[in-house]
N, C-alpha and C positions, 0 to 999 in steps of 0.2 A: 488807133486811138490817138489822132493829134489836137494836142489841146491849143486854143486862138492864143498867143501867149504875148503882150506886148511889153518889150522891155522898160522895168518903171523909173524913172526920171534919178538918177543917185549922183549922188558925187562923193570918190572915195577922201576919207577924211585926210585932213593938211599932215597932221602928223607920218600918214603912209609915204607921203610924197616927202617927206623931209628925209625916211629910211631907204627909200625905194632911189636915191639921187645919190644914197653911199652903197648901196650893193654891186655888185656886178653885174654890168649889161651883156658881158656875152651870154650868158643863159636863156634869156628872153630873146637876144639878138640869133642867135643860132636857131631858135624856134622857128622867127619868123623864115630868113631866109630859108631852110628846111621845107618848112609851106610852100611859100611860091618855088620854090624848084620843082616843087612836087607835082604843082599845074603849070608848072611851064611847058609849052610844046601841046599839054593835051586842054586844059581852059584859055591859056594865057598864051596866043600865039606870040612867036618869036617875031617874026616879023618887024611889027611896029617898035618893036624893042633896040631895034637898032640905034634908032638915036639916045639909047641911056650906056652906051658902051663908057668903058671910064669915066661915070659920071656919079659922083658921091650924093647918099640918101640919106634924110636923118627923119627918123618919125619921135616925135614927142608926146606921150601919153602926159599930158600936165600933172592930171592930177595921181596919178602914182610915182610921178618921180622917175621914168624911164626913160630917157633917152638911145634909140637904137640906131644905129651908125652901121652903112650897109650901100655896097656898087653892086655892079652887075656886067661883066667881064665878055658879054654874048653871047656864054655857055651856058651860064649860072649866076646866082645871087652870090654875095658872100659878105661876113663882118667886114666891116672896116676900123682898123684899129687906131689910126693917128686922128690928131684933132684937128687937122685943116678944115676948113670950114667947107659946107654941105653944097651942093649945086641946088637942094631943094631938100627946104625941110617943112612937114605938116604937120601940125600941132594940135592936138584935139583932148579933149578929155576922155576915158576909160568908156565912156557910157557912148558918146558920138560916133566913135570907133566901132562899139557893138552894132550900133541901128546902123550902121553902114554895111557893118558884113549881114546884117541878119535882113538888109534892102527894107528895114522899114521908113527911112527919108533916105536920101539922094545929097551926092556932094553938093550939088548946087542949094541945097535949099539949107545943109549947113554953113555951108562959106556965107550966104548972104547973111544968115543970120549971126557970124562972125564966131561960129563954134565951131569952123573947122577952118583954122590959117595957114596958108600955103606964101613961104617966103622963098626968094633967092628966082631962079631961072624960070620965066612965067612961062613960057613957050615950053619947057619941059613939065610946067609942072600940068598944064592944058593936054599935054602927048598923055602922062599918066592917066589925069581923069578920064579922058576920051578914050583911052586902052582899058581902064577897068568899066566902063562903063558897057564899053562891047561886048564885054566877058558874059556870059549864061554860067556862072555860081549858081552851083544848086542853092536853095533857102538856106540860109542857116535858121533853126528855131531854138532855141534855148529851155522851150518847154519838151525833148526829147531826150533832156538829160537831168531832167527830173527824177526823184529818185522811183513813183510811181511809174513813171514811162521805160525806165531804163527794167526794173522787174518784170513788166507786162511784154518788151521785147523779150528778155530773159526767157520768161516759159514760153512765147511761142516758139524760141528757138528746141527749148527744152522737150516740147510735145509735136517738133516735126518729126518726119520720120527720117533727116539727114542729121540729126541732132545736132549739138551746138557744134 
């Protein structure tokens, strides 16, 4: 039962980003890193990764107010905790971010239209795109964590014969 789900056009309100800019980033910062480790080696070959060895990442969700500050060591991801400034940081809103992971538009076709900005080390930041670009991510769909979709998974687990 997968429903055609296209993510709709939002933007989270200013006041989130005013709170979201005094909270603390390791939480969301540790999340991500934790992700890509987690497809490192088996999505995300190591390889091409070579060239981000000691080299600082900042992703900028604008409009929630996150800034997440993060290297990559050519084991692993990890926080980065000092504020020297980033080899490359992308800045995008909360929603550009999703249609990216969920591959409903393509970095290129945000950058041109200037909703997704890549500053600092252009040659690093062209290795990124063109490394995630190679990558085969499964879909992500947003309509699977519906609460409908998430129940209708639920009992068929419920009425196999391996049970949940």
């Amino acid at each position: 039962m997968m429903m055609n789900f296209k993510l709709p056009d939002f933007t989270l309100p200013a006041p989130l980003a005013r709170l979201g800019d005094r909270l603390p980033q390791l939480p969301p910062t540790l999340a991500l890193v934790t992700g890509l480790n987690l497809v490192l080696g088996r999505l995300i070959p190591r390889e091409p990764l070579e060239m981000l060895v000691g080299k600082r990442f900042t992703i900028r969700v604008k409009d929630a107010g996150m800034t997440l500050r993060f290297g990559y060591n050519g084991r692993s991801f990890h926080p980065v905790f000092d504020p020297a400034p980033a080899d490359l940081t992308i800045s995008a809103k909360a929603r550009d971010f999703l249609v990216l992971l969920a591959r409903e538009e393509d970095p290129d076709t945000l950058f041109f239209d200037r909703r997704l900005l890549m500053e600092g080390d252009t040659d690093l930041g062209l290795l990124v795109k063109n490394t995630l670009d190679g990558v085969e991510l499964p879909r992500f769909d947003p309509a699977r964590l519906s609460p409908a979709e998430l129940l209708h998974r639920l009992r068929a687990r419920s009425t196999s014969p391996h049970g949940i």
